[in-house]
C-alpha positions in Angstrom: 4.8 12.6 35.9 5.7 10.6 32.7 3.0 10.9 29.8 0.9 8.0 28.2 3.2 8.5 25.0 6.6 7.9 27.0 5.7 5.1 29.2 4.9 3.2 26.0 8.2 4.5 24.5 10.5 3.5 27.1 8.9 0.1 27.4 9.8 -0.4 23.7 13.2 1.1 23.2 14.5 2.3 26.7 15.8 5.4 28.3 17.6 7.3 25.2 13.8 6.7 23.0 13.8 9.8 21.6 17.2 9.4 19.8 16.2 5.7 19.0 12.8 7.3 17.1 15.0 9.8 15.3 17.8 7.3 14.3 14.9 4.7 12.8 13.4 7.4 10.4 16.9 7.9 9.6 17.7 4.7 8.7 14.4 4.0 6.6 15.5 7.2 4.2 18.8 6.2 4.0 17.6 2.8 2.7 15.8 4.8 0.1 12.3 4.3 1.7 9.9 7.3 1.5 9.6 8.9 5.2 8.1 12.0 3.5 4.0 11.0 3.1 2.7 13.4 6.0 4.2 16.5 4.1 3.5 15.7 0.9 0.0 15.5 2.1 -0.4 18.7 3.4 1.6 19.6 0.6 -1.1 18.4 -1.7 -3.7 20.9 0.0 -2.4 24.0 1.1 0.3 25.3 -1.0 3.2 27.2 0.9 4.4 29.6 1.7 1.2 28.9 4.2 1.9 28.6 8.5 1.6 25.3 9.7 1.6 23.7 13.3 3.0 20.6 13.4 1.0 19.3 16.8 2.9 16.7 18.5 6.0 16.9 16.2 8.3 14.5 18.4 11.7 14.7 16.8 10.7 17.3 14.3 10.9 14.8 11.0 8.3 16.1 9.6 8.1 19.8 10.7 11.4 19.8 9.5 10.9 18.2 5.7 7.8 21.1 5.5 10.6 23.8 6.2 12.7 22.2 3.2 9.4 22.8 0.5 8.9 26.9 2.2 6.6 26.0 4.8 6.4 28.5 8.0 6.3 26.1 11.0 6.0 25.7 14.5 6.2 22.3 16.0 5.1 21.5 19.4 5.1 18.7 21.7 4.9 17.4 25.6 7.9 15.4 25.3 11.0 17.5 26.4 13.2 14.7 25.6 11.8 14.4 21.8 11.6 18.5 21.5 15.6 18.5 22.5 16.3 15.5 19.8 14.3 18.3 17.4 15.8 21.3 18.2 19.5 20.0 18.6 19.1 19.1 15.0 17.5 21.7 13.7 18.0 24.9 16.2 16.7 27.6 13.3 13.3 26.3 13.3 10.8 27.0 16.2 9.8 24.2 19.1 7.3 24.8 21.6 6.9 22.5 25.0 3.1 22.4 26.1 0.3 19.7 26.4 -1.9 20.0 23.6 -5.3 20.0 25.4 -3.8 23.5 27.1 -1.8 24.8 24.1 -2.0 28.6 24.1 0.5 29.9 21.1 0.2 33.5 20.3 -0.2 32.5 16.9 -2.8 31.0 14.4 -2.3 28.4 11.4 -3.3 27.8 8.0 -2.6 24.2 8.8 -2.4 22.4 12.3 -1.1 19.1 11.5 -1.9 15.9 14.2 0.2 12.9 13.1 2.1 9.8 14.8 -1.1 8.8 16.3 -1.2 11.7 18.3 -4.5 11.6 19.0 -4.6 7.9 21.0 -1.5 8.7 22.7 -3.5 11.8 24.3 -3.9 11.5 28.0 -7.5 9.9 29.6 -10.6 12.7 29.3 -8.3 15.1 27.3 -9.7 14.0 24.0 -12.3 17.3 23.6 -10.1 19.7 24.9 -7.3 19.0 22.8 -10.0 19.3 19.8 -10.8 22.8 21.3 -7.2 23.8 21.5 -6.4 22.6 18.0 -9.3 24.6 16.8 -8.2 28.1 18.6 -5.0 27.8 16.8 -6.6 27.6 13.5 -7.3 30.5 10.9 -10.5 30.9 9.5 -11.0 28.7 6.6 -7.9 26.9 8.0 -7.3 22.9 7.8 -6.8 20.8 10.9 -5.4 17.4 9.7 -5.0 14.1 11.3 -3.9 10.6 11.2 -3.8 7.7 13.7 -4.9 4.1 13.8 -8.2 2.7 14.6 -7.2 -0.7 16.4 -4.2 -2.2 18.1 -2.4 -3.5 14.5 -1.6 0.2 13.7 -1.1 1.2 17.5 1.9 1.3 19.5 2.0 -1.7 22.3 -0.1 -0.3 25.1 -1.7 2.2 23.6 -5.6 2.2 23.5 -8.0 2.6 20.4 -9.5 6.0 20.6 -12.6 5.6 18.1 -13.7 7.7 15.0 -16.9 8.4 15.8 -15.3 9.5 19.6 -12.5 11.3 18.0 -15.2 12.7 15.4 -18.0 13.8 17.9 -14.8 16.0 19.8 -13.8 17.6 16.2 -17.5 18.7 15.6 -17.9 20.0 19.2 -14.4 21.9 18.5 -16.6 23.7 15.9 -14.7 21.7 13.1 -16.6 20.9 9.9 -15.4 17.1 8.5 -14.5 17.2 4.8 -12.6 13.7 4.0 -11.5 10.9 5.2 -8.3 9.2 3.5 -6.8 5.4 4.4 -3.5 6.7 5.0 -1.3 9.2 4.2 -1.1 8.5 0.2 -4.7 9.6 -0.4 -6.3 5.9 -0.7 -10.0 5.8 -0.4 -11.0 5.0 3.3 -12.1 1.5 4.4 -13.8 1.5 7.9 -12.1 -2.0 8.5 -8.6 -0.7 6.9 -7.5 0.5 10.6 -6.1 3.8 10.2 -7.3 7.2 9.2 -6.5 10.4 8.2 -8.9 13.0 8.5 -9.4 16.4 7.5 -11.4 19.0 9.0 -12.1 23.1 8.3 -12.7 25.9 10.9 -15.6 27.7 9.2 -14.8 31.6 8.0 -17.8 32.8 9.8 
């Protein structure tokens, strides 16, 4: 059975998708455009060498650019057809297939990461679960972060508006604390009506 996220994928660029994702990102760096904002992000938090899960890492863009600045990461996603894109490219690093509202990885993070608007593209009903899987695989003290629209102008074609105060009642039942909110990936001040978010959110120590 296909997944929310590759339905809407093959309706907008056809059987070889996954290739067609990679190829764009491509293209915008080679046309000097910077592809790079989700790592410098976490970049701007946790300094590395620190472990990071990239959660629904598709083609592995951006699990791979936290390699390049001495990251430690793991990158994980449903799509098998995305994870081969990833790991044909970049075979040294690590890829993991599993649904992320039943992850089990051996390991914990200092970072999970959730971008690509992960979080709308989740299946129907898996919304809390996937918030109490993300949490499991976070240290202590550890940072969950994520960004994904808020309405249908920063949405993929099909895909339906999961809403902050739903996405933020899951985090808080996860056992997440919420410590900012950001307008995209650059840092900008949130703006409720701006239609996207990045959020950041903290296991407790205790």
């Amino acid at each position: 059975m296909s997944t929310r996220w590759e339905r809407i994928a093959r309706e907008a660029a056809g059987e070889d998708y996954a290739r067609e994702y990679a190829a764009r990102f491509r293209a915008l760096a080679a046309r000097g455009e910077d592809v790079h904002g989700e790592a410098a992000f976490v970049a701007e938090l946790v300094p590395a060498p620190a472990r990071v899960l990239d959660a629904g890492c598709g083609t592995g863009r951006i699990a791979v650019r936290l390699s390049e600045l001495g990251y430690d990461v793991v990158g994980v996603d449903v799509d098998l057809a995305m994870l081969w894109v990833a790991a044909g490219d970049n075979p040294e690093l690590e890829w993991q297939w599993a649904d992320l509202s039943t992850l089990e990885l051996e390991s914990t993070f200092d970072v999970v990461l959730v971008a690509g608007n992960t979080i709308p593209l989740l299946e129907d009903g898996t919304l809390a679960d996937t918030c109490t899987r993300l949490a499991a695989h976070t240290e202590p003290g550890g940072l969950v972060i994520c960004g994904f629209g808020l309405d249908e102008a920063h949405l993929p074609a099909g895909c339906p508006v999961t809403t902050l105060t739903d996405f933020q009642a899951a985090m808080a039942l996860a056992g997440l604390d919420d410590v900012a909110e950001f307008s995209g990936w650059e840092r900008g001040e949130f703006d409720p009506e701006g239609g996207y978010v990045v959020s950041v959110y903290q296991r407790p120590e205790a």
